[in-house]
Structure formats: C-alpha cells, structure tokens
C-alpha positions as CSV (number, residue, x, y, z in Angstrom):
1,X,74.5,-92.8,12.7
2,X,71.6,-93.8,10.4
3,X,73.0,-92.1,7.0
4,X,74.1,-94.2,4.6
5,X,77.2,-93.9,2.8
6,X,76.3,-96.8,0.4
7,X,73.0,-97.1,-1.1
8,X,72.9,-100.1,-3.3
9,X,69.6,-101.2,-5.8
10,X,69.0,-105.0,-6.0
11,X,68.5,-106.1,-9.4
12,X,66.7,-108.9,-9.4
13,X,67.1,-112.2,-11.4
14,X,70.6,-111.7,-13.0
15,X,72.3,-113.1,-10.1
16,X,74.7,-115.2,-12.5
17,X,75.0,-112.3,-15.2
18,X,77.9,-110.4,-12.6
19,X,81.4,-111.7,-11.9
20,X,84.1,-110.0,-9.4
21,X,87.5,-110.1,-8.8
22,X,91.0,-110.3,-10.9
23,X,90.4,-114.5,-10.9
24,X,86.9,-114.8,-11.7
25,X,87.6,-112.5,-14.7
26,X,90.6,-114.1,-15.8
27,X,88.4,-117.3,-16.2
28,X,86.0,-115.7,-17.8
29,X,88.4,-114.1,-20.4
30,X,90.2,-117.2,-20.7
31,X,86.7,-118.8,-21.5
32,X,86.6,-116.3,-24.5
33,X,89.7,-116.4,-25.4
34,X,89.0,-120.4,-26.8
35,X,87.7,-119.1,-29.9
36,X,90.0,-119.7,-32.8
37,X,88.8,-116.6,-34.8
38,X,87.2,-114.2,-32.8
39,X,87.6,-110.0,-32.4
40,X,87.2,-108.7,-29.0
41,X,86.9,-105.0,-28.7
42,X,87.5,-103.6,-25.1
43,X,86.5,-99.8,-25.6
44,X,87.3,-97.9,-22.2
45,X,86.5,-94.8,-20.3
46,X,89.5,-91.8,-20.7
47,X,91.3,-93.0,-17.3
48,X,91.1,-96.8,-17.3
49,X,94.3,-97.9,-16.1
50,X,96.8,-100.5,-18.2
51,X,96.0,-102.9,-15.1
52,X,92.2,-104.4,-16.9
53,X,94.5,-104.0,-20.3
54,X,97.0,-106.4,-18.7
55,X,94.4,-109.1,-17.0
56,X,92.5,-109.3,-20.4
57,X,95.5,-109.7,-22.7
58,X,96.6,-112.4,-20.2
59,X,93.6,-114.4,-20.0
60,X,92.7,-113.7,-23.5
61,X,95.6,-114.6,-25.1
62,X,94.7,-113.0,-28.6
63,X,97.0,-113.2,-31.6
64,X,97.1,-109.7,-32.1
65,X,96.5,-106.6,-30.4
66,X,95.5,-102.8,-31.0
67,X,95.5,-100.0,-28.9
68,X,93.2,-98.0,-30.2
69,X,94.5,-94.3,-27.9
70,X,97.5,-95.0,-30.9
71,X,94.9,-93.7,-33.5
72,X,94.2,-90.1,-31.5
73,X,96.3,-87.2,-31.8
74,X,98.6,-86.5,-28.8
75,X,101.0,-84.2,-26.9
76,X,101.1,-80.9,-28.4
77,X,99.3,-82.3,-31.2
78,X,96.2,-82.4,-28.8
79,X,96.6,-79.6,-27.1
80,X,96.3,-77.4,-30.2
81,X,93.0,-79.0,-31.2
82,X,92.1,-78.8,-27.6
83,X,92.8,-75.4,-27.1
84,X,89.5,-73.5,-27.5
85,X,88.2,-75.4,-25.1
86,X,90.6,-75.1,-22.2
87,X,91.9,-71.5,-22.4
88,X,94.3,-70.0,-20.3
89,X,92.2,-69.8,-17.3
90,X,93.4,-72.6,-14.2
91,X,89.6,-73.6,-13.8
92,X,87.5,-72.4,-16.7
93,X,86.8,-73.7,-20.4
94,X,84.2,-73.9,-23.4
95,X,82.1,-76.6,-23.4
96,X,83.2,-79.1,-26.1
97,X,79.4,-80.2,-28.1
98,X,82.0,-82.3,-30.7
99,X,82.6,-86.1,-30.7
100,X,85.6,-88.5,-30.1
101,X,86.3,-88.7,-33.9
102,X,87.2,-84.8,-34.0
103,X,90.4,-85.7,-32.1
104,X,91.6,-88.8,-34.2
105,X,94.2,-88.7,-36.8
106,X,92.1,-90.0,-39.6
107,X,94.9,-91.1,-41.9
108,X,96.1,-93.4,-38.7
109,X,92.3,-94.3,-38.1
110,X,92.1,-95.8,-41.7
111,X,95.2,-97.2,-41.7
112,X,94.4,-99.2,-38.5
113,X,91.1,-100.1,-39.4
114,X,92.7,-101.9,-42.2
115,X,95.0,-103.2,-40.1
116,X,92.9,-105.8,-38.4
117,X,93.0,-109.4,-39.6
118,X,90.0,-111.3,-40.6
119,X,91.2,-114.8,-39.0
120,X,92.4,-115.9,-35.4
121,X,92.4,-114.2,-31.9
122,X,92.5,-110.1,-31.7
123,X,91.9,-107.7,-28.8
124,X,91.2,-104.0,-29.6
125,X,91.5,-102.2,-26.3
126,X,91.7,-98.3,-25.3
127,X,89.7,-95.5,-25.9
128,X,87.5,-95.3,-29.1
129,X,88.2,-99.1,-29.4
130,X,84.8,-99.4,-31.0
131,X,86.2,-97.0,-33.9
132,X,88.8,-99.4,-34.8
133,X,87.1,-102.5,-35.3
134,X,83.7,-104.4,-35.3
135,X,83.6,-106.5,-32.6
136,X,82.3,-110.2,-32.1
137,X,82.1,-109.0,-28.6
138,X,82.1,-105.8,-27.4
139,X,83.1,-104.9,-23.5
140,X,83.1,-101.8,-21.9
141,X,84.9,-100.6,-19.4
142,X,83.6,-98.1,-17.4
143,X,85.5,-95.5,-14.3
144,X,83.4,-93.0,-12.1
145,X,84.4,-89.3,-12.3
146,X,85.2,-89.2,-8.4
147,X,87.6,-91.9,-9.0
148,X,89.2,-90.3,-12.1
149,X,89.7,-86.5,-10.2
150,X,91.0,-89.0,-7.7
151,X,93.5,-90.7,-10.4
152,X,94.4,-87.1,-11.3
153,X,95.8,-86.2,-7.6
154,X,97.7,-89.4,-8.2
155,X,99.7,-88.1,-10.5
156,X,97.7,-90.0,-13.8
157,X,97.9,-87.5,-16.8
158,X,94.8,-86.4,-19.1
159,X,94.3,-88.6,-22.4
160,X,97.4,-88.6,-24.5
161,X,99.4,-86.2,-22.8
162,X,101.9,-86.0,-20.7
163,X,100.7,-83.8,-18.1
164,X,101.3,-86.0,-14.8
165,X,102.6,-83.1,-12.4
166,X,100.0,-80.5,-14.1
167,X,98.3,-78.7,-11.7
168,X,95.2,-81.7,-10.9
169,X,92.7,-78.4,-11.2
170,X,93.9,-77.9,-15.1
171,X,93.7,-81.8,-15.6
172,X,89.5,-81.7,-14.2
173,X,89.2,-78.4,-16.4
174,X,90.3,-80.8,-19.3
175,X,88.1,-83.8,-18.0
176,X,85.1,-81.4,-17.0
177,X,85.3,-79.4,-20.7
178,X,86.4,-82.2,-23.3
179,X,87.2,-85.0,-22.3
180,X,84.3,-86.5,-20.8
181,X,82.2,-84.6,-22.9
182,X,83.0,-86.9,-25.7
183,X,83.5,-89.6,-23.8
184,X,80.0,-89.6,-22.6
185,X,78.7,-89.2,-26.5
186,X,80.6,-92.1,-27.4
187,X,79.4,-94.7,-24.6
188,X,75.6,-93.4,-25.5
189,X,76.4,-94.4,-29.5
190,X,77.4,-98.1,-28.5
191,X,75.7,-98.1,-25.4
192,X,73.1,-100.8,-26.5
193,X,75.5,-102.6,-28.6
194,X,77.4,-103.2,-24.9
195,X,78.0,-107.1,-24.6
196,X,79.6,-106.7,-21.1
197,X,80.6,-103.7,-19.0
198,X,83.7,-103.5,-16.8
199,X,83.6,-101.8,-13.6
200,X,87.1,-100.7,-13.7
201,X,86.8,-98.2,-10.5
202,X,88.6,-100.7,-8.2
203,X,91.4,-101.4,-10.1
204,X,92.3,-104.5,-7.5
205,X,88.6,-106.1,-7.5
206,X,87.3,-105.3,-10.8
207,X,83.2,-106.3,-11.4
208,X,82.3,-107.6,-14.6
209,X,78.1,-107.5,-15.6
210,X,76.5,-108.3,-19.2
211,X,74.7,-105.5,-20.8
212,X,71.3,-106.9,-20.8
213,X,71.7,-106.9,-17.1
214,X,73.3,-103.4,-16.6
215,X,70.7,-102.4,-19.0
216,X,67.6,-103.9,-17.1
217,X,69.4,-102.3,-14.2
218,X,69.0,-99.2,-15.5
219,X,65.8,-99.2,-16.2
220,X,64.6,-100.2,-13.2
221,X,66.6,-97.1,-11.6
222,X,65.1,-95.2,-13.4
223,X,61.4,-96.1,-12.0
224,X,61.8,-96.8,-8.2
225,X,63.3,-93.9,-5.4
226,X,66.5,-93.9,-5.3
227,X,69.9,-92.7,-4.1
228,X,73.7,-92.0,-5.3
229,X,76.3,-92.6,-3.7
230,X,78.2,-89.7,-2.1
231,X,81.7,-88.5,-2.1
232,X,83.3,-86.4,0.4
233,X,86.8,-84.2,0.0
234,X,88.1,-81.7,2.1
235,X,89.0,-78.2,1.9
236,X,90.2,-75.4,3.6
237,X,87.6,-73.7,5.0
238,X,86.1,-77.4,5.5
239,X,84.2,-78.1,9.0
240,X,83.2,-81.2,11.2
241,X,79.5,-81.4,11.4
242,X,79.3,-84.1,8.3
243,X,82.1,-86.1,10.0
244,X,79.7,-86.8,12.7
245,X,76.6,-87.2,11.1
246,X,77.6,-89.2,7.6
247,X,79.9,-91.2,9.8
248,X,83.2,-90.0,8.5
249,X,86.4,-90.7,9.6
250,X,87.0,-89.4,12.4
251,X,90.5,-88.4,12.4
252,X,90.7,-86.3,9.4
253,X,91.1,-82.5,9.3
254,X,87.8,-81.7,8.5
255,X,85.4,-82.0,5.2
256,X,84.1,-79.4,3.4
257,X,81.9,-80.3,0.6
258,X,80.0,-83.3,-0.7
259,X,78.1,-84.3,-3.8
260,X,75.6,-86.5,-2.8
261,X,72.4,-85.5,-5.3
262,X,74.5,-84.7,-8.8
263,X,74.2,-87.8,-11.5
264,X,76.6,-86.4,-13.8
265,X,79.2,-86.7,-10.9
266,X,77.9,-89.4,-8.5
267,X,77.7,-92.8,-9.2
268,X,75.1,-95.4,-8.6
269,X,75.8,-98.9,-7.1
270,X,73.5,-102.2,-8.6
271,X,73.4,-105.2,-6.6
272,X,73.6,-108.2,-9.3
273,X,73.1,-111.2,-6.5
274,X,76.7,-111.0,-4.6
275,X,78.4,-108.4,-6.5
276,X,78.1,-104.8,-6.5
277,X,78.8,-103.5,-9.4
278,X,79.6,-99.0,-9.9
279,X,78.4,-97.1,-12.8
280,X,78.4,-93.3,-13.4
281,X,74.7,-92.4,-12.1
282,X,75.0,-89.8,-15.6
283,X,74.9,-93.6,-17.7
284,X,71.2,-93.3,-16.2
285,X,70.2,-90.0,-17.2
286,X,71.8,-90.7,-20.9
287,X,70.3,-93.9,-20.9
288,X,67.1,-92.9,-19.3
289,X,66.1,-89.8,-19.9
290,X,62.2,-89.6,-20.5
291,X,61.7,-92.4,-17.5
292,X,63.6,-90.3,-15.4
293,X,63.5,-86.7,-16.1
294,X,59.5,-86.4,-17.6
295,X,59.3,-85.5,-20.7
296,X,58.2,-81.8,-20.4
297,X,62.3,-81.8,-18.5
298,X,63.5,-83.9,-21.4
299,X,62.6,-81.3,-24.0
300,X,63.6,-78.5,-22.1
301,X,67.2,-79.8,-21.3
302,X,67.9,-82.7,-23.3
303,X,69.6,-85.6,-21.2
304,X,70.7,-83.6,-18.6
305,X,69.3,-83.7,-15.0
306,X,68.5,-80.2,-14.2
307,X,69.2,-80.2,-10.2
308,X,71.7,-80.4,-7.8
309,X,71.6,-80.9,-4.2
310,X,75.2,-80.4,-2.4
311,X,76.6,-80.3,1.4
312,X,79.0,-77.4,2.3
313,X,80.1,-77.4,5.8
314,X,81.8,-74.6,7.3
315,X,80.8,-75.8,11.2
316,X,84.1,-75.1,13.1
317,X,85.1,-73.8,9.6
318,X,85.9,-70.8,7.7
319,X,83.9,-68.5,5.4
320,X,83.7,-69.7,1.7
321,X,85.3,-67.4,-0.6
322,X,83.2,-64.2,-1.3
323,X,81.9,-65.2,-5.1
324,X,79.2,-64.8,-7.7
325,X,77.5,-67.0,-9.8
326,X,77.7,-65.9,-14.4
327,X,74.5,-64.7,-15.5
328,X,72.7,-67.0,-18.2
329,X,73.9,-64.8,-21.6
330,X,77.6,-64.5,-20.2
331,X,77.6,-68.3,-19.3
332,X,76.4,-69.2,-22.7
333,X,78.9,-66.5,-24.6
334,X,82.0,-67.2,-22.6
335,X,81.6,-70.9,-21.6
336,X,79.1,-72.5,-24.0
337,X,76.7,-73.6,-21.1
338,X,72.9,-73.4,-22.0
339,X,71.9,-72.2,-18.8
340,X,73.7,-70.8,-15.5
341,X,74.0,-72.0,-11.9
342,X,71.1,-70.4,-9.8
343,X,71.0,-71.6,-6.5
344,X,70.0,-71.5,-2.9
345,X,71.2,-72.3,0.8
346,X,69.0,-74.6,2.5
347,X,70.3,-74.5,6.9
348,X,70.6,-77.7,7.8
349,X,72.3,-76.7,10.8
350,X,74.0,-73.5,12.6
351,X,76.5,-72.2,15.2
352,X,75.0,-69.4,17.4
353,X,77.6,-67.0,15.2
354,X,76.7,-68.7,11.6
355,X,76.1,-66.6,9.0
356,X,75.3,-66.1,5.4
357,X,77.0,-63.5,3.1
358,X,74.1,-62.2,0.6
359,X,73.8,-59.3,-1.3
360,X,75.0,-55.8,-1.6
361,X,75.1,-53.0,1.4
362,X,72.4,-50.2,0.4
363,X,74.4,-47.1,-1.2
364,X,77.7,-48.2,-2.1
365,X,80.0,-47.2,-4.6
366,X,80.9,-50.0,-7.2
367,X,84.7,-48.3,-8.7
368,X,85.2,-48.5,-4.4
369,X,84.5,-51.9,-4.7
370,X,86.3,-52.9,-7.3
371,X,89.1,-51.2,-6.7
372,X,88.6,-52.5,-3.0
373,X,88.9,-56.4,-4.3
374,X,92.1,-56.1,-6.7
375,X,93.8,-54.0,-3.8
376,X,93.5,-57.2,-2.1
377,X,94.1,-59.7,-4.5
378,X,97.5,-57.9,-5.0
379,X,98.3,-57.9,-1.7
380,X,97.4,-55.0,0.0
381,X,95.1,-54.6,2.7
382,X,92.1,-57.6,3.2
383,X,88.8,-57.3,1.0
384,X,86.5,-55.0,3.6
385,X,83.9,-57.4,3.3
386,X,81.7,-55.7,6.2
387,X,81.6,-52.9,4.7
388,X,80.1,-53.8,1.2
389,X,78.4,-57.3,1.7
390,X,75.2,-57.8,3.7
391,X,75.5,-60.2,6.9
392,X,72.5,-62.2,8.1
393,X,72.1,-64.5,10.6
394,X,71.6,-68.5,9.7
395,X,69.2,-70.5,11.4
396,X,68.4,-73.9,10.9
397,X,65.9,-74.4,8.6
398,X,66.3,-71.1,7.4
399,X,66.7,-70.5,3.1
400,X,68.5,-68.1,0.8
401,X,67.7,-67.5,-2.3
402,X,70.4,-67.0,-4.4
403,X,69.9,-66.3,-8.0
404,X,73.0,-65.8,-10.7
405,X,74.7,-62.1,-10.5
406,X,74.3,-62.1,-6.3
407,X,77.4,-61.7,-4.4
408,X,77.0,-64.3,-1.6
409,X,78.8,-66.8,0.4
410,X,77.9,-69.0,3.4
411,X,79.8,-68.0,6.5
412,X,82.1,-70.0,9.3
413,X,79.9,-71.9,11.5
414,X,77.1,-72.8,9.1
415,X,75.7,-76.4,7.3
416,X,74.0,-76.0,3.7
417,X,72.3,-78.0,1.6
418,X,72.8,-76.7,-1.8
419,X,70.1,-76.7,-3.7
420,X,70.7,-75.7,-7.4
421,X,70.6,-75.8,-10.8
422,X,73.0,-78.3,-12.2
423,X,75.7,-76.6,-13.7
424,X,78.8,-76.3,-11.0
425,X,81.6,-75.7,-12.2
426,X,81.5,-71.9,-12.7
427,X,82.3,-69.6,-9.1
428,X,84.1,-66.3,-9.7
429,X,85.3,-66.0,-6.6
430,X,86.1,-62.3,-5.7
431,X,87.7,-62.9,-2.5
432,X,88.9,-65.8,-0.6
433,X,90.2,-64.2,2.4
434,X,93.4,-64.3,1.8
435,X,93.8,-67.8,1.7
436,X,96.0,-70.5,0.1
437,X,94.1,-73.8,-1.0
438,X,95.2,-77.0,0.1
439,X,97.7,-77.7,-2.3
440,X,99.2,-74.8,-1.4
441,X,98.7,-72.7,-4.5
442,X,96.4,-69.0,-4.0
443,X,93.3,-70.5,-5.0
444,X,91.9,-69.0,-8.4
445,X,90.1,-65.8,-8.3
446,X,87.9,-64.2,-11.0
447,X,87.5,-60.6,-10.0
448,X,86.7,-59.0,-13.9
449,X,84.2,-62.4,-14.6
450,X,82.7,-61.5,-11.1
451,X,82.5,-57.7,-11.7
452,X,80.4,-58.1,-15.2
453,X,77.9,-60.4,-13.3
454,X,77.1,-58.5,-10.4
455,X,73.6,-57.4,-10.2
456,X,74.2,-53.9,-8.2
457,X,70.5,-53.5,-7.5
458,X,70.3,-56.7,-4.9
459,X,70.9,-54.5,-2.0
460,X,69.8,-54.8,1.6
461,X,66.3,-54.1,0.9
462,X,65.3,-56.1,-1.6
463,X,67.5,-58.9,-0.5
464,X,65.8,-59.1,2.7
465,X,62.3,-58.9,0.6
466,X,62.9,-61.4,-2.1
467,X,66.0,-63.9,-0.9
468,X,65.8,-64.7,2.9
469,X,63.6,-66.8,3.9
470,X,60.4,-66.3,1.3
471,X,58.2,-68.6,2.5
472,X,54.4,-69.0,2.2
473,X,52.4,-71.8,3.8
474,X,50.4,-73.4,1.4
475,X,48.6,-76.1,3.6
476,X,48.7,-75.9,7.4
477,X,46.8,-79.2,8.6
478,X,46.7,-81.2,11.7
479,X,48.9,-84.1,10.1
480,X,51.1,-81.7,8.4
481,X,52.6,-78.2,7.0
482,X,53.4,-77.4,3.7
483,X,55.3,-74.3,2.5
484,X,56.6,-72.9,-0.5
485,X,60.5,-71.9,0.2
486,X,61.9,-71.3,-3.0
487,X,63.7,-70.6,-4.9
488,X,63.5,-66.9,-6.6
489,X,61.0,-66.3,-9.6
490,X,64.3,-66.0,-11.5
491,X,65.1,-69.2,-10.8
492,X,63.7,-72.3,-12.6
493,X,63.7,-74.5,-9.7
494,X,61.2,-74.7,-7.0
495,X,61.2,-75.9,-3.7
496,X,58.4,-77.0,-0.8
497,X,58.8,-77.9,2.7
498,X,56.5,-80.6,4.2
499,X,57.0,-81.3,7.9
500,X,54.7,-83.2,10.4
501,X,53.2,-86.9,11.3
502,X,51.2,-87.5,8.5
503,X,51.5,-88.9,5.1
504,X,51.8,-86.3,2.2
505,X,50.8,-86.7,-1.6
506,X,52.8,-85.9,-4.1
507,X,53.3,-86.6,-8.1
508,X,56.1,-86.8,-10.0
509,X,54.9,-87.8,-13.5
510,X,55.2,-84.5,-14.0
511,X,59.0,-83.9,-13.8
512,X,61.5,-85.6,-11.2
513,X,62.0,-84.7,-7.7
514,X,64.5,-84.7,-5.8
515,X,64.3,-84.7,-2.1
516,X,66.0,-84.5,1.4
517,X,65.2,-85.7,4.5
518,X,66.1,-82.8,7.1
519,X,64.9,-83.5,9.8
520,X,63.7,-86.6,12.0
521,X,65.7,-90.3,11.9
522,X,63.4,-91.7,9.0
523,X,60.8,-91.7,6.0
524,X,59.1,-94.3,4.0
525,X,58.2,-93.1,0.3
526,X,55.2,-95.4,-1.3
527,X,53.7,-96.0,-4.0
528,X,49.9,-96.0,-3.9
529,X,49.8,-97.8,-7.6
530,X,52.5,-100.2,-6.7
531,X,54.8,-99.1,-9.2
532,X,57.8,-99.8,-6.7
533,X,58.9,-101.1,-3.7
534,X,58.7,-99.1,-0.3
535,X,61.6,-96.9,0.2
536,X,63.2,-96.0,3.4
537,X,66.0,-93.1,3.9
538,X,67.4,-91.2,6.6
539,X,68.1,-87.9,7.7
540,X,70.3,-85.7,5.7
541,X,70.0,-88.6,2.6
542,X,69.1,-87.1,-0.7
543,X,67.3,-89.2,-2.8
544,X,65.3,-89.0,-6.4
545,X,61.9,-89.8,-7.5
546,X,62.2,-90.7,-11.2
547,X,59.1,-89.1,-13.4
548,X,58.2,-92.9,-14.0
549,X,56.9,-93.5,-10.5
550,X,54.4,-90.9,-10.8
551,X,52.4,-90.7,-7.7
552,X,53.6,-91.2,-4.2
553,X,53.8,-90.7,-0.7
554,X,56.1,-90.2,2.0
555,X,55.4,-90.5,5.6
556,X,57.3,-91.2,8.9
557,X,58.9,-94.9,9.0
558,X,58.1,-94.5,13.5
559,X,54.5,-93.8,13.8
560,X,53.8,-90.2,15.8
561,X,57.2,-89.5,14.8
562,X,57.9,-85.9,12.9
563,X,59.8,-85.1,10.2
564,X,61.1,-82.2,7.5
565,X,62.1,-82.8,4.2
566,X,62.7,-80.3,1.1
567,X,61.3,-81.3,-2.0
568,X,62.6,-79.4,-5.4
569,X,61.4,-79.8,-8.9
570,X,61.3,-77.7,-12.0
571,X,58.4,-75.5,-12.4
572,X,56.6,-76.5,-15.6
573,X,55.6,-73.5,-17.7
C-alpha cells in the first residue's frame, strides 16, 4: 500500500542543530554541564517521564537541583481546585481558560524562587520549571498527546496525583479539560525564549533540536502542504478495511478510529538531516497561526484550527453507538466550548448492507422515546432503534450532513471520513447497543445531555432534502467535475469535490484547506508562484494547505490517471 503512515518535512540547513539517542545527549549535557556557574532550566510537558530527569542530572552533574512539580498543589489539594473543571461525569468537563500559576502554591513558589543559588551548577527540571528560575539555558521537553493517553493506559497518573489505576477515560478528561490546557499556554509564553527542545516521546531514543531550528521548522510547515502523522486505536465496534489499506498490522482485532487531520491531537515529524525529531502538530497552529489559518480564521477562532478530518471504520464491524452532537449555546453553557461539533460522513467505502443512522422517523412520539432509551439503559429490552431512527443506505462516495442536535450514527459495514468541526470530545451517546467497551466497563452514556439537544423536526423528509447527499455541480468540464457536497448551511464548514484528469485551481490565502485524496493511487499539489516544493500524497492521506501558500494546484501524479479528492474550508462571511 501507498499510504503513508509517516510523513516527515525536511528542514533544510540545520543538519548539525539535532542530536539523537540516550549517548549523544549525555555528551551533549555533559558539554553543558562544564560551566562552573551556570542555571539550566529543563521545563517539561505534564507526562514527561523521570527517565530525561535522570540522563540530564547524570550528564549534567549540577550542584543543586529543583523540581519545580514540588511548587504545585497536589493530591486532594488539586483536585479541589480542579474540580469545576472535571465534574462528576466519566468523560465530560469545563474547559479550563486559566494558566499554570492558578494551580501553584504561591507561598512555596516564592520560597523556591529564593531558593536558587546565584553561583555554581543548578538544574531546575519539571513542570513550570521556567516559573522557578531564570535560566542561562532554557530546554524544553516536549511529549505528543497520543503518547501521553498512551502513558495513561500504562498505568502513569495525571500531574500530582496519585490516580495510577483511575479509570484512563477520567485521566484524558483531566488532560483534555486542564491539564493541557495550561500546559499549552505556558509553552506559547516561553516558546521563543526555547534554547533547545527535547523530544521526550521515545523515552529510549530521545531527539534533541535547538529552538532556532525547531522554530524555522515551524515556519516552514506552516507555508508548504503538508501532513500529520496518524494514530490508530481500536474499539469495539472497530472493523478491518484501514488494516488493509494504511498497512496495519495485520494480526490485531480490528481498528476502529483514526485521527489523521486534527493538530491539536496529531503530531508532526521534522527531518533535521538524520534525525527525526516529533512535536505536537498544535505547537504549529500556536506558533503559527496567521501563516496557517488566514487571518479572516485567526480572528474568528483565535489559534485554534477549526477542522477535523477522522477515519471510523465499522467494515466487518459494528454500529457506533446511536448519539448526538450539543448544540452551540448548551456546549458553551455546560462545557465552556465556543462553538460545537457539527459534522459530516464522507463514504470512503461500503459493504452491500452499510448503512448510516440519520435523523428522526416522521411522526414519533418523543416521551416514547425517551422512555424507550432509559428502559434500555437500565436493562430492559434493547433501544428499538428501527422503529425511531431513519436508515439509509451508504454508498461510496456518498455524504451526510450532520449538523449538532441530529441523532445519527454510521452503521456496521461502512468506512467514513469525518469531516468536522474541531471540537471532539463531546458525543452523548443514547444508545450503544448494549455493549461493554473494551476495557470492559458499560461505556458512558448521556441520555438527559442527548435529550436537550435533539432537534425533533429533522425527520425523514427533511433529512432526505437537506442532509443526504446535497450536492450541486458547480463546473462539469472535460478535464474535470466540481461539486459542492457540503456541509449544511448550519454548518460553518464547506466542502467540494473535484474528480477527473485535469489540473484544478484553487486558493488558499483565503483560509486553510484541508484535503483528502479519495480516490485514485496519487496527486501532486503545485505551486504556480513557487512558494513551495511539489507535493505528492496518496489515497486516503489527509493533508493541509497552510493560508501562506495561497494559490495552487493539484493534479494526477500518472498522466490520464483519475482521481477524487474532498476539499473543506471555512466559508468566509
């Protein structure tokens, strides 16, 4: 298979700014460590591991040391200031807008501040090491959210608590809500101030780059295509179809979802001469954000990329749960989100049986249907879902349109491409089938959330009118089709389908794009200004066109050959 698992961007003359491995960086800290009076602060990421603490202290060999976690509250402690945030639900918080300082003791924050000798060798390391002391050199250490959630499942707790055999879906609330929330803040305060960053992710073969490199790398992200590297997990209505075509292993159960088009949870890999160096894709959009996002998209959501493009695969699956997505005023009111998670099915592929859930039966009674759903929940008979939920057919290359407050889920037998707005953290599911998740828990349900979002009015008939399949054709040509697909006029995101031979136009100066490839082996995206270099991806490969590249094209890499791809971008008012 063609699809690349990981996409890497060459950064070019820094080859001798990046070192890699446990030795190369003891050397290098070693190096450092020769200076008779000389503070290095290592600030870290909420999840590096004591294993970077314990290679630096070695090769540093400083005089004193600080942990700066000491100066943050902890235990109970935290969880009291924590505790607006995180609620009582399993999955579902308030988003935390504060900054790392609210959750320092600031009696021990002054107190070690003082602490910190003016003469010989110290190392300030942890979380919020930056707070502590100035540094002569400041290093970063950096960790990917895929490895953290990864960290969790290991059994690593959340920041100053003890929480190891917490159920891991509590721990990612706490990440998802506060924790990296603040985290994030803080990196973007000393961001520029960054000596070195360490890419702590591979806890056996850490990568060390200097800022001025990472930076530089950044930049130049931020004006050439380019791609995020994907993660893949299973589930349990997971199927088999991305196994074969992202070349996954072959022997595990199945895979349900993957993130391969969402920068706050994907990662990017730079290529500094021999070593390849991870960083959290959402230290681009932070660092970025007018280069990447346009400015009109910069202004409208601050330094937060506003798409997200998914896989779901339930081919030789099960059904998803049956859910439904908070509308905008309940999102902002109960979880502190400035906008909600509208979104869409794009086919990739289909069973002759595959299905989409969408939208209510014409007629039905709503008390029926709630009482139908708790019934169930409680044990009695299953969730009639025939008898309340429309059924339709899914073909590939067919779309639904599936704006907040519609009760929808893909059915068995069916491969979507997700195409959304960014926030995705907030499903209320309303029936899962009677299912047990793969850790064996019930997996969590929000009926009474679900109930207050449902639009009742998207019934059969104006389902079929306004959310399947919508398409208008815009420009029909010998060299190639373009349609309009999507998504709803309630929806802030729009979406065109280009298919043919030719090479299409298009302009992104206006607001990034991000695209897939869906059908044919192969594309080349240009630049007619020579802005960047020519960029070649693969079926089923998302992949981004910054705002800075402006005008483009994208046309077969095979000449004669035909492709699909999907192209979404938010409608400018």
């Amino acid at each position: 298979m063609s699809y690349d698992r990981f996409p890497q961007t060459a950064i070019p003359g820094y080859d001798d700014k990046a070192w890699e491995g446990q030795d190369a960086l003891r050397v290098w800290f070693a190096e450092v460590g020769k200076a008779k009076d000389f503070t290095l602060v290592v600030e870290c990421y909420p999840g590096v591991g004591d294993e970077v603490f314990d290679l630096i202290r070695e090769a540093f060999r400083p005089d004193v040391t600080i942990r700066s976690d000491e100066v943050f509250y902890e235990g109970d402690e935290m969880d009291t200031r924590m505790r607006h945030f995180l609620t009582d639900d399993r999955v579902r918080g308030v988003m935390c807008y504060g900054r790392m300082e609210d959750f320092a003791n600031p009696e021990m924050l002054q107190a070690t501040r003082a602490s910190v000798p003016s003469r010989g060798r110290t190392l300030v390391y942890g979380v919020g090491a930056g707070l502590v002391a100035d540094p002569d050199m400041l290093v970063y250490c950096d960790l990917a959210r895929w490895e953290i959630q990864l960290r969790y499942r290991a059994g690593m707790p959340n920041f100053r608590v003890h929480n190891e055999d917490e159920d891991v879906l509590r721990k990612v609330k706490r990440g998802y809500f506060v924790e990296w929330r603040i985290a994030d803040k803080r990196k973007m305060e000393v961001f520029a101030q960054i000596d070195y960053l360490l890419d702590s992710n591979d806890a056996k073969n850490p990568k060390l780059v200097s800022g001025d490199a990472l930076r530089k790398g950044l930049r130049r992200v931020a004006h050439t295509p380019f791609r995020l590297v994907p993660y893949f997990d299973p589930g349990v209505w997971g199927g088999q179809w991305m196994k074969r075509v992202c070349g996954l292993d072959a022997g595990a159960e199945n895979y349900a979802w993957s993130f391969d088009g969402v920068p706050e949870e994907n990662s990017l890999y730079l290529r500094f001469g021999n070593v390849r160096v991870e960083v959290p894709a959402q230290d681009l959009v932070l660092f970025c954000p007018v280069d990447l996002l346009g400015m009109g998209n910069y202004c409208r959501f601050g330094a937060e990329f506003p798409i997200r493009f998914d896989f779901l695969d339930t081919i030789e699956g099960q059904n998803l749960s049956l859910q439904v997505h908070p509308m905008t005023e309940y999102i902002r009111s109960h979880h502190g989100m400035t906008y909600t998670q509208d979104e869409s099915y794009y086919i990739l592929d289909a069973s002759e049986d595959g299905v989409v859930f969408l939208g209510l039966k014409e007629g039905i009674d709503r008390d029926e249907f709630a009482r139908d759903l708790h019934v169930a929940q409680s044990g009695g008979p299953a969730f009639p879902a025939d008898r309340y939920v429309n059924q339709f057919p899914a073909r590939k290359h067919d779309h639904f349109l599936i704006p907040a407050g519609t009760v929808h889920c893909s059915g068995a037998g069916v491969m979507v491409l997700e195409i959304s707005a960014t926030p995705y953290n907030f499903t209320y599911k309303l029936w899962d089938w009677g299912r047990l998740g793969l850790d064996g828990l019930p997996r969590p349900i929000h009926i009474d959330d679900g109930l207050q979002n449902i639009q009742w009015d998207r019934t059969t008939d104006w389902v079929e009118h306004n959310l399947v399949n919508a398409c208008e054709v815009l420009h029909e040509g010998d060299d190639y089709r373009e349609e309009h697909t999507g998504l709803h006029e309630l929806e802030f995101i729009e979406t065109r389908r280009f298919s043919g031979r030719g090479v299409t136009s298009h302009d992104a100066s206006g607001g990034v794009h991000m695209l897939n490839l869906v059908e044919g082996d192969s594309a080349v995206i240009e630049s007619p200004d020579a802005l960047f270099e020519p960029f070649v991806v693969h079926y089923a490969e998302t992949f981004i066109v910054p705002a800075a590249c402006g005008r483009y094209t994208v046309r077969p890499e095979r000449a004669g050959e035909s492709i699909t791809f999907v192209k979404a971008y938010v409608r400018q008012r």
